[in-house]
KOLDREN-626686 format. One record per residue (C-alpha): residue number from 1; residue in three letters; x, z, y. Coordinates in nm, 4 decimals. Layout:
ATOM  pos  code         X         Z         Y
ATOM  NUM   ala         X         Z         Y
...
//
This chain:
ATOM  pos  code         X         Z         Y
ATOM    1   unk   -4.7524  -14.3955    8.2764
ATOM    2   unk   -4.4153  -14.4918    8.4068
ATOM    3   unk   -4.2370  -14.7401    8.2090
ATOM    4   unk   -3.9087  -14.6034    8.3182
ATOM    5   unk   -3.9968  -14.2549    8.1883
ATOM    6   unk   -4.2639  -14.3489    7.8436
ATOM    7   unk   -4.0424  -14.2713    7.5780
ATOM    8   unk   -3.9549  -13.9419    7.7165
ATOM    9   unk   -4.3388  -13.8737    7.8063
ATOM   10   unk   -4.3935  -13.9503    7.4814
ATOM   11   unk   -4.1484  -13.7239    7.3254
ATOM   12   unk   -4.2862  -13.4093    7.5475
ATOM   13   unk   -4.6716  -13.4734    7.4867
ATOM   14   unk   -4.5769  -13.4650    7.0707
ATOM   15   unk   -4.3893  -13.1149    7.1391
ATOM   16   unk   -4.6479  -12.9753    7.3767
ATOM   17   unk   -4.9156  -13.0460    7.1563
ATOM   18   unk   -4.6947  -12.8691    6.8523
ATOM   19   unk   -4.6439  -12.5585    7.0744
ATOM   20   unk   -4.9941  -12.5147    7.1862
ATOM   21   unk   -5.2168  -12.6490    6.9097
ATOM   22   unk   -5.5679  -12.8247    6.9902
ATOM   23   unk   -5.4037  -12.8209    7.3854
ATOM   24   unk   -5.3260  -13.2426    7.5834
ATOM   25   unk   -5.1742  -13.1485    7.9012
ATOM   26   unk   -5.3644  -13.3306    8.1937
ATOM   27   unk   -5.0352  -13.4259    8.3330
ATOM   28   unk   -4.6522  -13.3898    8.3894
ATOM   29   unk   -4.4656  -13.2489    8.7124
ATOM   30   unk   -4.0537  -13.3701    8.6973
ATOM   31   unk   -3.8612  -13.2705    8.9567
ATOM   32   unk   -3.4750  -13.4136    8.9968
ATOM   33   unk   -3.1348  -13.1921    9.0129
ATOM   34   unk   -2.9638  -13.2854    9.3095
ATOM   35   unk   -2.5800  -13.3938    9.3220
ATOM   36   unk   -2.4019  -13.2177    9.6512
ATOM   37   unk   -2.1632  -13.4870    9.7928
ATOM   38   unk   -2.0382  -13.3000   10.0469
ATOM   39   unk   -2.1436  -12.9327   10.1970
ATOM   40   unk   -1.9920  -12.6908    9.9825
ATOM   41   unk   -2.1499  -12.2981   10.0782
ATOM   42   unk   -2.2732  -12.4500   10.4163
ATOM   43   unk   -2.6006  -12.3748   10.3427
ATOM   44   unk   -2.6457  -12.0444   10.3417
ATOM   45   unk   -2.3954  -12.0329   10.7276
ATOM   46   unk   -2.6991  -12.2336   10.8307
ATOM   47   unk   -2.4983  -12.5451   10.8392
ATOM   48   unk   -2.5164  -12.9249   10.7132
ATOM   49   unk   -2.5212  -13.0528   10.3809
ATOM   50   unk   -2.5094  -13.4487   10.2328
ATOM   51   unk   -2.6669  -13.4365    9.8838
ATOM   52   unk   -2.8729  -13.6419    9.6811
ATOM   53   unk   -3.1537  -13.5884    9.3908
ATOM   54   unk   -3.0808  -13.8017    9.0935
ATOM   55   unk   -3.2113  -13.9459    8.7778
ATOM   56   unk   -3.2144  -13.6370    8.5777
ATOM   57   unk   -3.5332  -13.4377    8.5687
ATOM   58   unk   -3.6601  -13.1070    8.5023
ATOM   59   unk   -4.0167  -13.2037    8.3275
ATOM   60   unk   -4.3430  -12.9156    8.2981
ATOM   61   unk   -4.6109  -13.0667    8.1134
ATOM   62   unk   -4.9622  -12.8490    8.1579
ATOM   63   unk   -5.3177  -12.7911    8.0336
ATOM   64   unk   -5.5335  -12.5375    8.2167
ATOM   65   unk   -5.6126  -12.2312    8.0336
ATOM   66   unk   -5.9836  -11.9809    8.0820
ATOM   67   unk   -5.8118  -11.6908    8.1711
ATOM   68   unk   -5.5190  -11.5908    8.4156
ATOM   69   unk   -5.2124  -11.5995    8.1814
ATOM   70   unk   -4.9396  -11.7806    8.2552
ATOM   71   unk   -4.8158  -11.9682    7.8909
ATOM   72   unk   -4.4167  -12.0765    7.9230
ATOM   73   unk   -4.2349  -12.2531    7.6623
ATOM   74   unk   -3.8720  -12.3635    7.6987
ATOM   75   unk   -3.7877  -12.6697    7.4521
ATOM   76   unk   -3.3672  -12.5824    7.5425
ATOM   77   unk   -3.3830  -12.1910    7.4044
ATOM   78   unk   -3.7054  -12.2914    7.2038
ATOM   79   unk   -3.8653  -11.9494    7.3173
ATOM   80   unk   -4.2490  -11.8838    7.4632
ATOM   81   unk   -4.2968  -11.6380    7.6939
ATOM   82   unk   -4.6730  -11.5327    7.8657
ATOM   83   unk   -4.7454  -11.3128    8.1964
ATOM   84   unk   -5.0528  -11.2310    8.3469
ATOM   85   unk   -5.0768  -11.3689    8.7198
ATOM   86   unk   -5.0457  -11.0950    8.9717
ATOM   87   unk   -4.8443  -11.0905    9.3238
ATOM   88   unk   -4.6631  -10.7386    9.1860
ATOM   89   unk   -4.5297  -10.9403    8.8542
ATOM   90   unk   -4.1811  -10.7809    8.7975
ATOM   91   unk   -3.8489  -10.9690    8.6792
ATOM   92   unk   -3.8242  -10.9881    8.2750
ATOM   93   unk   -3.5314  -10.7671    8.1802
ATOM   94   unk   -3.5339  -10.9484    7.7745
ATOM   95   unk   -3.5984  -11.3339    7.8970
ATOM   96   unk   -3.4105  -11.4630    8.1679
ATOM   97   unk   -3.4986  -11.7959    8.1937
ATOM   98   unk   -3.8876  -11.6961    8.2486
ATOM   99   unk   -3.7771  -11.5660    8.5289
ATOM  100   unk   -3.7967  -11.8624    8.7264
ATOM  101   unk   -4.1380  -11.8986    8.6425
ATOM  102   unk   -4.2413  -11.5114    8.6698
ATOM  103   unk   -4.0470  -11.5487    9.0200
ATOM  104   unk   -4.2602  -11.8902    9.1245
ATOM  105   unk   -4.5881  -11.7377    9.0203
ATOM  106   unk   -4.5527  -11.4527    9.2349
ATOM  107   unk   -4.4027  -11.6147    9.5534
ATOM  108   unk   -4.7089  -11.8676    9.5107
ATOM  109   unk   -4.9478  -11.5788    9.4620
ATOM  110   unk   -4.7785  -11.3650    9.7977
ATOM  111   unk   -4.8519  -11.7014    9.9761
ATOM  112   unk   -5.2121  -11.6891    9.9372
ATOM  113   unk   -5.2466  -11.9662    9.7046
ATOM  114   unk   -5.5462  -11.8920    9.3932
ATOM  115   unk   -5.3674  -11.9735    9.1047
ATOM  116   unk   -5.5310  -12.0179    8.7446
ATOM  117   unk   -5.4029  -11.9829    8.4613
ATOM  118   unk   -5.1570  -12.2537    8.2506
ATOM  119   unk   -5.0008  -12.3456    7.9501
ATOM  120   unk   -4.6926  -12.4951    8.0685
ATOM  121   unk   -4.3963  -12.6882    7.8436
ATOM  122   unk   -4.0495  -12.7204    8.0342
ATOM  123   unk   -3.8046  -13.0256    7.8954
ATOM  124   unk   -3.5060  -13.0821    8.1140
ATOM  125   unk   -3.2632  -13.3366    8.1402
ATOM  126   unk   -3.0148  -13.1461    8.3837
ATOM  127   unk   -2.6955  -12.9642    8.2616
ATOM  128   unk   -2.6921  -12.6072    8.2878
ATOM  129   unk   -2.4056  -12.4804    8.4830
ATOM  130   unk   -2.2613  -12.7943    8.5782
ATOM  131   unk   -2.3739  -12.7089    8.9379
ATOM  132   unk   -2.6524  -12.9954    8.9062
ATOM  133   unk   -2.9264  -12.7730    9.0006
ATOM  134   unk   -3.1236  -12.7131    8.7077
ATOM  135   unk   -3.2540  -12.3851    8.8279
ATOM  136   unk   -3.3825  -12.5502    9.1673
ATOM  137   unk   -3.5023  -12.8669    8.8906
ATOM  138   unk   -3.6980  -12.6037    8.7013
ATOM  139   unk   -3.8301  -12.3710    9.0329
ATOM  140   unk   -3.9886  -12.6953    9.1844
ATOM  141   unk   -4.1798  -12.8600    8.8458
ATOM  142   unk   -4.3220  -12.5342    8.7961
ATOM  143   unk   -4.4734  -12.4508    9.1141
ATOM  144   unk   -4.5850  -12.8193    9.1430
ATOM  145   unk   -4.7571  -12.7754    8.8289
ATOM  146   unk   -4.8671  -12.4078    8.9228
ATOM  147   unk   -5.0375  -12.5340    9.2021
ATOM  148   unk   -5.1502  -12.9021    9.0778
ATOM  149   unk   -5.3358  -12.7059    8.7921
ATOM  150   unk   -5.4844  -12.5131    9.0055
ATOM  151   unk   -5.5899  -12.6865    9.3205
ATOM  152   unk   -5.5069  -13.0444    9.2313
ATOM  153   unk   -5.5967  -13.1921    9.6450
ATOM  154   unk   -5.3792  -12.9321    9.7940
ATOM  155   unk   -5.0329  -13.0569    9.8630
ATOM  156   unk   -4.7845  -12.7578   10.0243
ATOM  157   unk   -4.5487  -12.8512   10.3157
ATOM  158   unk   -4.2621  -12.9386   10.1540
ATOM  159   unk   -4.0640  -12.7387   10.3618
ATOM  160   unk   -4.2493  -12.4227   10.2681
ATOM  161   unk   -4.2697  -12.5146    9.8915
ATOM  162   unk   -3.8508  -12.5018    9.9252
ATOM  163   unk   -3.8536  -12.1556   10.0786
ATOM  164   unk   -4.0575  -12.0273    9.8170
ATOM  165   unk   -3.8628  -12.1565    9.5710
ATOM  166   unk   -3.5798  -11.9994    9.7104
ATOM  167   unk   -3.7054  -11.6884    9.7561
ATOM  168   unk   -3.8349  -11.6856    9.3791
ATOM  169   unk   -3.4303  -11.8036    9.2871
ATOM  170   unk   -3.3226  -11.5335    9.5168
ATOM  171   unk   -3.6020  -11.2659    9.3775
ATOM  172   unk   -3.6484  -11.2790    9.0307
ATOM  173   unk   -3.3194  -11.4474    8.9115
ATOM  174   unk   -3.0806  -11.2213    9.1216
ATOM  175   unk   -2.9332  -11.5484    9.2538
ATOM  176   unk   -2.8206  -11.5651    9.5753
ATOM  177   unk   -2.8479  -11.9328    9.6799
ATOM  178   unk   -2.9659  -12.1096    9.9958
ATOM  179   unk   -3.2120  -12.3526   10.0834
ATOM  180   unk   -3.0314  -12.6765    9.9704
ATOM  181   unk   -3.1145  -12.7418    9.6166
ATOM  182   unk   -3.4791  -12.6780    9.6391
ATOM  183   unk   -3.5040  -12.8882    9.9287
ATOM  184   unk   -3.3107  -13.2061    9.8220
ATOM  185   unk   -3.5134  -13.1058    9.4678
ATOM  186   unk   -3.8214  -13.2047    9.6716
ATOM  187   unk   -3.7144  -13.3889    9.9733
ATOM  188   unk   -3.4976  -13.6909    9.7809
ATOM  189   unk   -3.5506  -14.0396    9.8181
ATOM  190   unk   -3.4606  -14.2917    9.5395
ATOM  191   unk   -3.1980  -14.4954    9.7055
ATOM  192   unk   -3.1354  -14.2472    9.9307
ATOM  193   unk   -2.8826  -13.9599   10.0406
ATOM  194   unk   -3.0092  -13.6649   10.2236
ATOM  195   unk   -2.8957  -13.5175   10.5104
ATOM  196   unk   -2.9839  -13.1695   10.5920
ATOM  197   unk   -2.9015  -12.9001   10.8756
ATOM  198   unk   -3.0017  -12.6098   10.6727
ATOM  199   unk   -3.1036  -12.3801   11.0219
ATOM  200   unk   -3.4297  -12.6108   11.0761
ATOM  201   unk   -3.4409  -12.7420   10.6994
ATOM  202   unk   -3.4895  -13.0737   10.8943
ATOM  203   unk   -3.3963  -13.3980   10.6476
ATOM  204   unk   -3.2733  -13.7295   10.7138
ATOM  205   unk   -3.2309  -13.9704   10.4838
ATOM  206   unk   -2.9662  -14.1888   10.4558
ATOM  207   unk   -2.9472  -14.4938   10.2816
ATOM  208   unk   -2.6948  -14.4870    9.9834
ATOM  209   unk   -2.6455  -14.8469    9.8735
ATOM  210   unk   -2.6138  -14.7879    9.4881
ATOM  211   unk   -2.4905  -15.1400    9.3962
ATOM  212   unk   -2.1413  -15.1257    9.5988
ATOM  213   unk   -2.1343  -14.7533    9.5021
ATOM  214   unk   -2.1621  -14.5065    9.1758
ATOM  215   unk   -2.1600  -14.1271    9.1881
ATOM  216   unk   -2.0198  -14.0198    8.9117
ATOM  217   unk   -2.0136  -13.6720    8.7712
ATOM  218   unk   -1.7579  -13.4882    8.5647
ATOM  219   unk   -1.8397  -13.1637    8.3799
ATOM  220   unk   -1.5776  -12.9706    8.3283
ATOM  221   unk   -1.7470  -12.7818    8.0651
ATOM  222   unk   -1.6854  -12.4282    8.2604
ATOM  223   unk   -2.0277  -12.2812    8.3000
ATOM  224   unk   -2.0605  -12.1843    8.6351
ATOM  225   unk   -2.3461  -11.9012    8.7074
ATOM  226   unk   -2.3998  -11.8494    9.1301
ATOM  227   unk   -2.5582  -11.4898    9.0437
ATOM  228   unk   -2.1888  -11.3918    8.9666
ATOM  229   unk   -2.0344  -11.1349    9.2214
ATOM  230   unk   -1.7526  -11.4009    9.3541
ATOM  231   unk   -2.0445  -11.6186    9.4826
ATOM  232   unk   -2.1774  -11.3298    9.6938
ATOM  233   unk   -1.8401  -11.2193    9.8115
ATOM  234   unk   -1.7893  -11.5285    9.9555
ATOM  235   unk   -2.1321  -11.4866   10.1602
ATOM  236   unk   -2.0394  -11.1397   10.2480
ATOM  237   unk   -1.7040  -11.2556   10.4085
ATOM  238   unk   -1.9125  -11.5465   10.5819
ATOM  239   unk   -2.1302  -11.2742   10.7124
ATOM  240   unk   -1.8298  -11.0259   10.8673
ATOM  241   unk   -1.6657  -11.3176   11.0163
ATOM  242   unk   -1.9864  -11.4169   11.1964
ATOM  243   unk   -2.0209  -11.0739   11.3165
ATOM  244   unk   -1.6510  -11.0832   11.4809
ATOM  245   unk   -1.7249  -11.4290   11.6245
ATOM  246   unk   -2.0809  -11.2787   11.7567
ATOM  247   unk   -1.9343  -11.0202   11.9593
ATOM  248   unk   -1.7321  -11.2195   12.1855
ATOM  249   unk   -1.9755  -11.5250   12.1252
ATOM  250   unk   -2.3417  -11.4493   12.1688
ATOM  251   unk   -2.4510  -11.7849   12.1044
ATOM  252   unk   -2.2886  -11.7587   11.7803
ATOM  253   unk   -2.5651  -11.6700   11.5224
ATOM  254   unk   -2.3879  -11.8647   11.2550
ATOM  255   unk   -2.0831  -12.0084   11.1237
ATOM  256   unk   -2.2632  -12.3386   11.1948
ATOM  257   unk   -2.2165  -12.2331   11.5714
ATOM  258   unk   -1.8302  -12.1836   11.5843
ATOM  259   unk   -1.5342  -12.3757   11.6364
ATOM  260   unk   -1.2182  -12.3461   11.4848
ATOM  261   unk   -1.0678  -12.2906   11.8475
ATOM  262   unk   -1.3292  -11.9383   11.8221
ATOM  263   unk   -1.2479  -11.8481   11.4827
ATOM  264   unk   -0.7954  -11.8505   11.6203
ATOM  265   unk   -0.9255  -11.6194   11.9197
ATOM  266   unk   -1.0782  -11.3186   11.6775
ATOM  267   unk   -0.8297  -11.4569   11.3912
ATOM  268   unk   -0.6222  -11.0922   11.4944
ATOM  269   unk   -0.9743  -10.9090   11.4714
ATOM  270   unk   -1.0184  -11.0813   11.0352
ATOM  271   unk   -0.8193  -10.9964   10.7573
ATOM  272   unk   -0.6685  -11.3226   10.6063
ATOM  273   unk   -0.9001  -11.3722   10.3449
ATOM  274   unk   -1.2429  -11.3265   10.5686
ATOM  275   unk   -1.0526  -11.5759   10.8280
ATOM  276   unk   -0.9554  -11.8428   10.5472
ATOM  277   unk   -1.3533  -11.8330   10.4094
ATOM  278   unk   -1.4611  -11.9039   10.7667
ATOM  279   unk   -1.2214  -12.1685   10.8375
ATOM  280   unk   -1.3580  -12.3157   10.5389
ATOM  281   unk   -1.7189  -12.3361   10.6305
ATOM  282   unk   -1.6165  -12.4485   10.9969
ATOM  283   unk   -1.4366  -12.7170   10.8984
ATOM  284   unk   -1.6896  -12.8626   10.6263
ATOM  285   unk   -1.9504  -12.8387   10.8728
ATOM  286   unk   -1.7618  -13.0805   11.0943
ATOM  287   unk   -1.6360  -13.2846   10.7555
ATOM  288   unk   -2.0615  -13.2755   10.6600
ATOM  289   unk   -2.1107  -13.4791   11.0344
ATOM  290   unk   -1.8474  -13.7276   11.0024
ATOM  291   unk   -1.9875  -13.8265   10.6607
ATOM  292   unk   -2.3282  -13.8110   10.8075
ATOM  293   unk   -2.1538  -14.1180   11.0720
ATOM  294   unk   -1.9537  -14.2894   10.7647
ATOM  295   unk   -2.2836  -14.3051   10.5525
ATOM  296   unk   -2.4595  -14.4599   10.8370
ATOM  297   unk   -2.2317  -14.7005   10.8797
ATOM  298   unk   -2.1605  -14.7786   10.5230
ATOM  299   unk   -1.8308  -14.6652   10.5774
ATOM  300   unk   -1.7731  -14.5449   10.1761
ATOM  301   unk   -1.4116  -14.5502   10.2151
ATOM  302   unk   -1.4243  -14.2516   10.4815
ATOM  303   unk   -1.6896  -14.0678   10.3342
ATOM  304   unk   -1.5004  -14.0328   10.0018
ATOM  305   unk   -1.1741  -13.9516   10.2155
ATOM  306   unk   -1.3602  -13.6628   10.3628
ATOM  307   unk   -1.4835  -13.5430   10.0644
ATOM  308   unk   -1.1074  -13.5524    9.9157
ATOM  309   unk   -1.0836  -13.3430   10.2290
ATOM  310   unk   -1.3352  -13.0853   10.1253
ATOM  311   unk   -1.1912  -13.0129    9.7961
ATOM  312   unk   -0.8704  -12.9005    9.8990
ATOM  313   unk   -1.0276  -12.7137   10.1578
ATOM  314   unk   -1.2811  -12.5319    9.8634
ATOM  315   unk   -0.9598  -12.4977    9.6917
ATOM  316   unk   -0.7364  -12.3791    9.8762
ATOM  317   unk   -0.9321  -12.1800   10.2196
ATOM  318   unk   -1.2573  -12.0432    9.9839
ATOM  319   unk   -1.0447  -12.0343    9.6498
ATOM  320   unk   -1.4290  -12.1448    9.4263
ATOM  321   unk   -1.2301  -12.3930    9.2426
ATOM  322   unk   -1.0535  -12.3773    8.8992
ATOM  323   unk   -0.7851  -12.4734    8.7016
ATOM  324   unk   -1.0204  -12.7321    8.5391
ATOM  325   unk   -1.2017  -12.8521    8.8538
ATOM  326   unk   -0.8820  -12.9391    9.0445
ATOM  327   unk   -0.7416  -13.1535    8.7264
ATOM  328   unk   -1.0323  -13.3430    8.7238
ATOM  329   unk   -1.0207  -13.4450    9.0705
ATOM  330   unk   -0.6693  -13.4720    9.0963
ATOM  331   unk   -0.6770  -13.7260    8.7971
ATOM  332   unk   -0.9899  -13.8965    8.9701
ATOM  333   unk   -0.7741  -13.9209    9.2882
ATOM  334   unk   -0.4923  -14.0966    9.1176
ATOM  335   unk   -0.7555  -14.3772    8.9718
ATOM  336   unk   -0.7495  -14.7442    9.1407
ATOM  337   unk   -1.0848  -14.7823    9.2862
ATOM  338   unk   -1.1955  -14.4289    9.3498
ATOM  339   unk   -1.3145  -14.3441    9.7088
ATOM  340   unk   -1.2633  -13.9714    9.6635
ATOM  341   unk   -1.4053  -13.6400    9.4662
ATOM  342   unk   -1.4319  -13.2814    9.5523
ATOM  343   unk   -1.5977  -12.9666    9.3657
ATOM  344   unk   -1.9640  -12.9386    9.4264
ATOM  345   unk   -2.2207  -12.6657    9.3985
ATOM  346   unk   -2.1179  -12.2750    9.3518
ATOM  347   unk   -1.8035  -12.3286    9.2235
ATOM  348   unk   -1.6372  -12.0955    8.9566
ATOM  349   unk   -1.6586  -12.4233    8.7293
ATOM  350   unk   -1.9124  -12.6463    8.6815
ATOM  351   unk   -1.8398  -13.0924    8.7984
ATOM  352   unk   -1.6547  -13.2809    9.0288
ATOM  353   unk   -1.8641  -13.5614    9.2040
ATOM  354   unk   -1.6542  -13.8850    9.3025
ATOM  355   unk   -1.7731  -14.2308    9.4375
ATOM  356   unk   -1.6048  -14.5146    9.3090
ATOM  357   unk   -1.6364  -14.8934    9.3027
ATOM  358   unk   -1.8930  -14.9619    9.0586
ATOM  359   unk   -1.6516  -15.2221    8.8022
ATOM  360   unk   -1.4233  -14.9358    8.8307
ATOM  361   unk   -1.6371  -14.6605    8.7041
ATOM  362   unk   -1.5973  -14.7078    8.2922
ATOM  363   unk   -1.2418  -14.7570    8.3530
ATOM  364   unk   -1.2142  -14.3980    8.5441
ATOM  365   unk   -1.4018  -14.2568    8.3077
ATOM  366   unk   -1.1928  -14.3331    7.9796
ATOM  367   unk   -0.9138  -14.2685    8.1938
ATOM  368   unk   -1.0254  -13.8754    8.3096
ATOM  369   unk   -1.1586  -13.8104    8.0664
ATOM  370   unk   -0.8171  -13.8468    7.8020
ATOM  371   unk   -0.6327  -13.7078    8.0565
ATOM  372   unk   -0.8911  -13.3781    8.0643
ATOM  373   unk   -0.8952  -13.3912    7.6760
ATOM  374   unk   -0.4984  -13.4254    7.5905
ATOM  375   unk   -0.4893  -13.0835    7.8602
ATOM  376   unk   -0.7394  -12.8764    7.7665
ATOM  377   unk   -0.8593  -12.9567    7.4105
ATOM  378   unk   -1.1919  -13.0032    7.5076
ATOM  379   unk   -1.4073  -13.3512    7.6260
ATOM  380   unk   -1.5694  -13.3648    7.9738
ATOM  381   unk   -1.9330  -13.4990    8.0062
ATOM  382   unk   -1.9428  -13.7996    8.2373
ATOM  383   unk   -2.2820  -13.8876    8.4085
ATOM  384   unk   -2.3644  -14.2111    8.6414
ATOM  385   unk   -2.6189  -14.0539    8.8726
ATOM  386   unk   -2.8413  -14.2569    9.0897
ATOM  387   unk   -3.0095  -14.1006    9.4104
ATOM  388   unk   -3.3264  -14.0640    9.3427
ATOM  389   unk   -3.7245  -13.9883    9.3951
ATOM  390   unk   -3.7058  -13.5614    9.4270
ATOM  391   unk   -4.0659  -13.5201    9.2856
ATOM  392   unk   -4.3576  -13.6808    9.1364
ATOM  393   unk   -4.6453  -13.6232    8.9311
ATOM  394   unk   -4.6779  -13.8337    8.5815
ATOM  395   unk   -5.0866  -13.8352    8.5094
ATOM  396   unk   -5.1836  -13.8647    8.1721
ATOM  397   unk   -5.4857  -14.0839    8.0610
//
């Protein structure tokens, strides 16, 4: 057992065995959110992405069962829910969370994979709608465990185990993401950012020196949800812009594939909105490879000047920011040793990632986070995140 993680190992074993009495799990999948620090809706144009998984974990403890029933129980809505394995398993209409794991089960059974079935108990450490990826968190412990309970030597292509993820996200929870959170969920490094070009879902890691930099995360307390309709409008508009660009550039398959000098030659050919989201998305891709270069070079001052960069583009050119979001980062901004901060994940809500100078961190933090209470009545959570390990498997003895 990991010392880092014993007390917490602890604390799930007592609660599985209290859920399914006369049941010891054989062992624990955790899989990390992820913290986006710069990317924002590149992903799904096929672009590039800099995120990181971090120290807060999604954790599926699991026993095998004799039968082919699928046993879920969520220790956050403290609910059970059971399914019987089959490739044709429908969404739940009453229990939304389950659909994660109805989704998994199914994309995993489509695959080709022999499942078997599980009693599984899900404990997670990542923020719901803070844009933290606790759906991709949840997605990848339970097909880990899915599989690891079924076929414990078989070990799926990591790539692969992302797209089915995805697919099960995209499915069974009506959401429409892309391929970074499950990815990075997987893919992360302890110590390590990741870069991603999300055409290939190739990764390279780059190393994040966490002693001359923190991430820090501020919840804004604005529960963002990416299955909402503003999230696919912006993907729509992405889509109809590419379209325009396509037509008089063939080689353009993608936003990731067009310039800004492309985009002002068809600009008569968009309505304003459809040309602001795809100036958006052209620019961050560029923003995305110049941190890429100031990562790689240690160059933290740059990277958080960029991503100062790619908030006011979020806000202003894809309009997924809020009233809330911009104070924070406009207060982090104004803070003496703070590199920069932007919006990350869907928008609509959810935190503001900054780097800062480690000794300056608590002070930023008191300091934001009176500021966000004396404006809006209402504390923001504050998180130090570390990049770290995407996935592992915790044996029990």
């Amino acid at each position: 057992m990991c010392d880092g993680y014993s007390s917490l190992v602890k604390e799930v074993l007592r609660n599985f065995v209290e859920v399914y009495p006369g049941q010891r799990p054989a062992f624990i999948s955790r899989a990390s959110g992820r913290v986006e620090l710069i990317g924002g809706h590149t992903d799904y144009n096929e672009g590039f992405v800099i995120a990181a998984a971090i120290d807060n974990s999604c954790w599926v403890a699991a026993s095998e069962r004799d039968d082919d029933k699928i046993c879920l129980y969520s220790e956050l809505v403290k609910e059970g829910h059971e399914f019987i394995l089959s490739s044709n398993l429908e969404p739940a209409d009453d229990c939304r969370w389950a659909n994660y794991g109805r989704g998994v089960a199914a994309m995993l059974l489509q695959e080709g994979l022999t499942l078997r079935g599980a009693n599984l108990y899900i404990a997670s450490e990542v923020p719901i709608g803070a844009g933290l990826s606790s759906s991709a968190a949840l997605e990848v412990s339970l097909a880990r465990a899915m599989i690891h309970i079924s076929q414990p030597e078989y070990e799926m292509e990591p790539i692969r185990l992302a797209q089915i993820c995805q697919k099960a996200e995209n499915s069974y929870a009506n959401s429409p993401c892309g391929i970074m959170d499950q990815t990075v969920s997987i893919m992360g490094r302890k110590d390590h950012a990741v870069f991603l070009d999300c055409r290939d879902v190739s990764v390279k890691a780059l190393p994040f020196d966490s002693g001359n930099c923190s991430i820090m995360i501020f919840n804004s307390m604005v529960k963002h949800e990416i299955g909402g309709g503003e999230y696919g409008k912006r993907r729509q508009k992405c889509e109809q812009a590419c379209a325009v660009l396509n037509k008089k550039y063939p080689q353009v398959k993608a936003l990731r594939d067009a310039s800004e000098s492309m985009l002002n030659s068809v600009k008569d050919q968009l309505d304003s909105v459809t040309f602001s989201r795809a100036s958006h998305v052209i620019g961050e891709n560029a923003r995305v490879l110049a941190a890429g270069k100031a990562l790689s070079q240690n160059n933290i001052a740059e990277f958080g000047r960029l991503m100062t960069k790619s908030h006011c583009s979020a806000r202003d050119l894809y309009q997924i920011s809020c009233e809330q979001t911009d104070f924070l980062a406009e207060q982090i901004w104004q803070c003496e040793g703070a590199y920069g901060a932007r919006i990350m994940g869907g928008g609509f809500g959810g935190s503001v990632v900054a780097l800062a100078e480690p000794d300056a961190a608590e002070n930023i933090s008191q300091k934001v986070h009176k500021a966000y209470k004396d404006s809006f009545d209402i504390g923001c959570d504050i998180y130090l995140a570390r990049p770290w390990q995407g996935t592992e498997f915790i044996e029990l003895k």
